[in-house]
C-alpha positions in Angstrom: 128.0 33.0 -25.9 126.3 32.3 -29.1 127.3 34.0 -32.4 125.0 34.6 -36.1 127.0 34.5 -39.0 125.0 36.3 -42.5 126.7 36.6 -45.8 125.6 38.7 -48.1 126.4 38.1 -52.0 126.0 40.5 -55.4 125.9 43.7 -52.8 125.8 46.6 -55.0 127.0 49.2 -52.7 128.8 48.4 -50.1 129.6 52.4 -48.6 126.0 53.0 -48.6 124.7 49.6 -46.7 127.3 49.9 -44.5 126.2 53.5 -43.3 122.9 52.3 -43.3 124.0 49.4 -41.2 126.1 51.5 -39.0 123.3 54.7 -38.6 120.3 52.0 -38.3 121.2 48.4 -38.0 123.6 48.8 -34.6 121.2 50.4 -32.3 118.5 48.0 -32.9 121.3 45.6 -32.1 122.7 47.5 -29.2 118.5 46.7 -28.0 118.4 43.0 -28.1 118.9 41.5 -24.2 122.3 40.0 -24.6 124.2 42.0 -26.7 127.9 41.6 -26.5 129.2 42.5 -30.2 128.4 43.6 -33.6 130.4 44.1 -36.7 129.6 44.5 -40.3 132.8 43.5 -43.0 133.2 44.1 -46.5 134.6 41.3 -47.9 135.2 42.7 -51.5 133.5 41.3 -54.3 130.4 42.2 -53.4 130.0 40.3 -50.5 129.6 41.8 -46.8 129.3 39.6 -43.9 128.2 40.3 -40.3 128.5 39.0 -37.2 126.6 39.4 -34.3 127.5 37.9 -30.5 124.6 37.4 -27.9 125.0 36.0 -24.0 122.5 33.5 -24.8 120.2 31.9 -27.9 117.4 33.9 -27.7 119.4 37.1 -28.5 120.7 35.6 -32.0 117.6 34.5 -32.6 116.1 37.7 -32.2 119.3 39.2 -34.3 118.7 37.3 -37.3 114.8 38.2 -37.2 115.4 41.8 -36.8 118.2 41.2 -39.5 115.9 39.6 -41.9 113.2 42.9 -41.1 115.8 45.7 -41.6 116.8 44.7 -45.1 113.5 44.0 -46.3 112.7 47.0 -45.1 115.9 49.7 -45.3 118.5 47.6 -47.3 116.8 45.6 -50.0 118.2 47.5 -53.1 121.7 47.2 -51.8 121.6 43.5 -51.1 119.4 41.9 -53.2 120.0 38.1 -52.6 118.7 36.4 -49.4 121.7 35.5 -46.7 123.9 32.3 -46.0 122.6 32.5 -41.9 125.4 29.9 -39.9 124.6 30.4 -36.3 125.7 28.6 -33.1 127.2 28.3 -29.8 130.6 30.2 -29.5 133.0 26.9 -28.6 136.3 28.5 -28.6 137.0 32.7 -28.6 140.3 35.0 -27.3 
């Protein structure tokens, strides 16, 4: 499995991204070849940070991409500083 990690600082409203997120981020997820998993967290703060898990590489790297398109696109308003991206191979899970 292989996991992207984005963070998301100086979010200025965090009920209305995440509805956005919920009502039009997870079903493009849901469409990427690989899909296991999906969440979206509000940290507090202003920070939010989501996590997407993919069987394989080339479904986080389609995540992030799609990522990148939605808030440029749907979400830029609400989270106006680029994302702190980490992604990787999952080495250890339960």
């Amino acid at each position: 499995m292989y996991a992207a990690v984005r963070r998301y600082e100086g979010v200025t409203d965090a009920a209305e991204a995440a509805r956005l997120v919920n009502e039009g981020f997870v079903p493009l997820m849901r469409q990427v070849s690989g899909f296991v998993a999906y969440y979206w967290i509000d940290a507090g703060d202003g920070v939010m940070v989501s996590t997407s898990v993919f069987r394989d590489q080339a479904g986080v790297d389609e995540s992030i991409s799609r990522a990148a398109h939605f808030v440029r696109d749907s979400l830029a308003s609400l989270l106006p500083h680029p994302p702190q991206i980490m992604a990787g191979e999952v080495v250890a899970s339960a």
